[in-house]
C-alpha positions in Angstrom: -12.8 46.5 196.6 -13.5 44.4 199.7 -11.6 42.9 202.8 -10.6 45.1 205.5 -7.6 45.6 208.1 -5.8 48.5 208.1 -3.6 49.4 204.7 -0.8 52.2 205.2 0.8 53.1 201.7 4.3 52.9 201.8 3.7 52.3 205.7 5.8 48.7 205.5 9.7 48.4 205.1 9.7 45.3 203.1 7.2 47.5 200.5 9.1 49.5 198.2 7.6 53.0 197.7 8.3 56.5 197.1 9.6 58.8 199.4 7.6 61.6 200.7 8.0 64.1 197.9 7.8 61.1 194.9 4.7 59.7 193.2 2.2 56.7 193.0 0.8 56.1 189.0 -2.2 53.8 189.7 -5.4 52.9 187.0 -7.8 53.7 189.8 -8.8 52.9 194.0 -12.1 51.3 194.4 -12.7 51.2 198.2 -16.4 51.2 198.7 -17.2 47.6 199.8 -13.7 47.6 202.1 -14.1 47.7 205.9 -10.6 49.5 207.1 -8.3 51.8 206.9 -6.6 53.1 203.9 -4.3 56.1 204.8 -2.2 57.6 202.2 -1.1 60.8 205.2 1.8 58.5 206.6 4.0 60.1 203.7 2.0 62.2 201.7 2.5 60.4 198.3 1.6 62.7 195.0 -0.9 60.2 193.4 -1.8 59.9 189.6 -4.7 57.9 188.5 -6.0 57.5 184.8 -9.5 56.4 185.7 -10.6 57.5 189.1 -10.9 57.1 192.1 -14.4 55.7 193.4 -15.1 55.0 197.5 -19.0 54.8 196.7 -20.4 52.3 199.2 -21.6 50.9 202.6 -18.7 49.5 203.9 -17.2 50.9 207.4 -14.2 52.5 206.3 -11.7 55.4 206.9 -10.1 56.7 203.8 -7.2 60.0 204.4 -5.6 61.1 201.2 -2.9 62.8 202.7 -1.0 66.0 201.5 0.2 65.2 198.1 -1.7 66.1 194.9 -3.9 63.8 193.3 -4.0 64.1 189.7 -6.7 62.4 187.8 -7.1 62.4 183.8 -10.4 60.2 183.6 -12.9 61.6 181.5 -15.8 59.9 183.3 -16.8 59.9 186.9 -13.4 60.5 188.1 -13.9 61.0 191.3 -17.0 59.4 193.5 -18.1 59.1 197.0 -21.5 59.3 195.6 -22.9 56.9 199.0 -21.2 57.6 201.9 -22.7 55.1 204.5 -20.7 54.4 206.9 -17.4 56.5 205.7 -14.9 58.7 207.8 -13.4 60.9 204.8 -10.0 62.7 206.0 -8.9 65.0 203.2 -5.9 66.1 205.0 -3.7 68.7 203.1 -4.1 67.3 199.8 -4.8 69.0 196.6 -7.1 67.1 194.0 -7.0 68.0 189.9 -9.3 66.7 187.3 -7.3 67.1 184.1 -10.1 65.3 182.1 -12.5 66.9 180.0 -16.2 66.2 180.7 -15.1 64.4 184.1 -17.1 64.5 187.2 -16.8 64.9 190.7 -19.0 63.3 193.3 -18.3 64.7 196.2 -20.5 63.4 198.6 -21.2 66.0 201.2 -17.6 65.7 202.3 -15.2 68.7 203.1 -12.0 69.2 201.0 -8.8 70.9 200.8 -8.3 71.6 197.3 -10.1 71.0 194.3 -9.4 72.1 190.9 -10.7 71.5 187.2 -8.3 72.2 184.7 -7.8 71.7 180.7 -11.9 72.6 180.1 -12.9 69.7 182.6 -16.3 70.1 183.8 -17.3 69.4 187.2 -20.5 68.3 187.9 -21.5 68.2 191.7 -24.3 66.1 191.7 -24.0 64.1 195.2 -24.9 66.2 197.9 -23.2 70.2 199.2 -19.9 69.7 199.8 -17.3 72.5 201.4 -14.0 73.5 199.6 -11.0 75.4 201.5 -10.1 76.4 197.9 -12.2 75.3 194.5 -10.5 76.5 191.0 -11.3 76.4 187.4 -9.5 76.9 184.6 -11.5 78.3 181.4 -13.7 76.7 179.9 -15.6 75.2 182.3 -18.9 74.4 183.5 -19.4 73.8 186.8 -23.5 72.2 187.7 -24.3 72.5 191.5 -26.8 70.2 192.8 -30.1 72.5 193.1 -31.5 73.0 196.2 -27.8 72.2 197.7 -25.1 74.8 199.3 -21.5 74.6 198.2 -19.3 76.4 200.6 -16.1 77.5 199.7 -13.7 78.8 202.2 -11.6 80.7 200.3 -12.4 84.0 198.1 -11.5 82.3 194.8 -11.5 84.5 191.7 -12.4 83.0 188.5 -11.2 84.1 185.2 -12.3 82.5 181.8 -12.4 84.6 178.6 -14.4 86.0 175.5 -14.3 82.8 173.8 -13.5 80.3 177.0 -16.1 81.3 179.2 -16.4 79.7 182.5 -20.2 78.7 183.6 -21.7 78.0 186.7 -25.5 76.6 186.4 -27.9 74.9 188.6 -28.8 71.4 187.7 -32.2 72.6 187.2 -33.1 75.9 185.2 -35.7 77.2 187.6 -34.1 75.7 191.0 -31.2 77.2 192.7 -28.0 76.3 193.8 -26.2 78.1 196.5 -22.8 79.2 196.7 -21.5 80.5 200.2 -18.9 82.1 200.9 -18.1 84.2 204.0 -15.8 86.8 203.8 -13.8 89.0 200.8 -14.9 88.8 197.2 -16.3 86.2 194.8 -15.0 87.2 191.9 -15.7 86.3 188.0 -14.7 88.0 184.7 -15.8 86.1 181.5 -18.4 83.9 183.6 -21.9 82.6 183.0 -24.6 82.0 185.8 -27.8 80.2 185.7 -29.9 79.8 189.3 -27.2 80.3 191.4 -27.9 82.4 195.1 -24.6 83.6 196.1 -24.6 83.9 200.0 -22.4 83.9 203.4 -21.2 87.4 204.0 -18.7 87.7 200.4 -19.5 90.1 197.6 -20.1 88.2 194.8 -19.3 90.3 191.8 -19.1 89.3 188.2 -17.5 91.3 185.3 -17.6 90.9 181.6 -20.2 87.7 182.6 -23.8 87.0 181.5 -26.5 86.8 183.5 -28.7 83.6 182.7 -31.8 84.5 184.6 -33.1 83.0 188.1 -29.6 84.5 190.0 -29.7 86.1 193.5 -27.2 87.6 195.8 -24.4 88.4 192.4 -23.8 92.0 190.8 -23.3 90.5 187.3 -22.0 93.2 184.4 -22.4 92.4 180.9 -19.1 92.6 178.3 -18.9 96.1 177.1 -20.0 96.7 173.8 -17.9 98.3 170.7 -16.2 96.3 168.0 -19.1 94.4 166.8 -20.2 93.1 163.4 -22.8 92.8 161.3 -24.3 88.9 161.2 -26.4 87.7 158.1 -26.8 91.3 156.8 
């Protein structure tokens, strides 16, 4: 959380480390106030933290992640670059999963590989647009833009929750959008919730089976067919 230099994992021989395709299991990185180099791409290590990591700060400071997967299980803020001032982010090839439930992602404006919620987390983007090659959740989820912010994902992705594991996608305000871009091929949802989101960039946006929350632009939502139902309190 301070100092500086320039720190290459596993970049020393007298430092014993995994290889290429092994792992690091870490607590959590806090790199904010340090005024470096931290570079995790010399090898590529998998990475597995139980709290977070958390580069929020002002120091001048290059962080790459590499091309292994970060997996985080913190059910906080478990991941945050929620001040950016005077960072160089590289996010390389790397693939980062938030296995938590309820934990959030800060993403600071920065670009990204891969990002994925998994096992009902919810991701709430709350620091600024940031751009995704590839952004996946797993049902249920809830996924909170930043109003008045554009998320742009590179990628088509196709999201798939269900009847009873619905996956959401809301505005942080309920009369304020959020925009999703995407430029090319289909966005598309089955089982999926929207509230103030503008779907943009040159993609269809089409959502099946989903419910329409009001205050949505640019999304051909379809409600879940009908049949099968049930009387409730008489």
């Amino acid at each position: 959380a301070s100092g500086g230099g320039t720190v290459t994992v596993c970049g020393a021989a007298a430092v014993t480390c995994p290889s290429a395709s092994g792992s690091l299991a870490l607590a959590q990185i806090t790199c904010g106030a340090f005024t470096g180099t931290l570079d995790f791409a010399a090898i590529d290590p998998n990475v597995t933290l139980t709290t977070g990591f958390d580069c929020s700060g002002a120091g001048t400071r290059t962080i790459s992640i590499g091309d292994g997967t970060w997996t985080i299980s913190g059910t906080g803020t478990a991941w945050t670059l929620a001040t950016v001032t005077g960072l160089t982010f590289n996010a390389n090839g790397s693939t980062i999963t938030l296995t938590g439930g309820g934990a959030s992602f800060l993403g600071g404006g920065r670009t990204y590989n891969t990002v994925n919620f998994n096992n009902g987390a919810v991701g709430v983007f709350t620091s600024g647009a940031n751009t995704y090659t590839t952004l996946g959740v797993s049902a249920p989820g809830w996924v909170v833009l930043t109003n008045g912010t554009t998320t742009v994902i590179s990628n088509a992705p196709t999201f798939t929750g269900t009847a009873s594991a619905p996956i959401m996608f809301t505005s942080a305000s309920d009369f304020s959008a959020a925009t999703i871009s995407v430029a090319s091929g289909t966005f598309a949802c089955s089982f999926c919730g929207f509230r103030a989101i503008t779907g943009t960039g040159g993609a269809t946006f089409s959502a099946t089976n989903s419910f329409n929350l009001g205050v949505n632009t640019g999304i051909t939502i379809t409600g879940p067919s009908t049949g099968g139902g049930r009387i409730i309190g008489g």
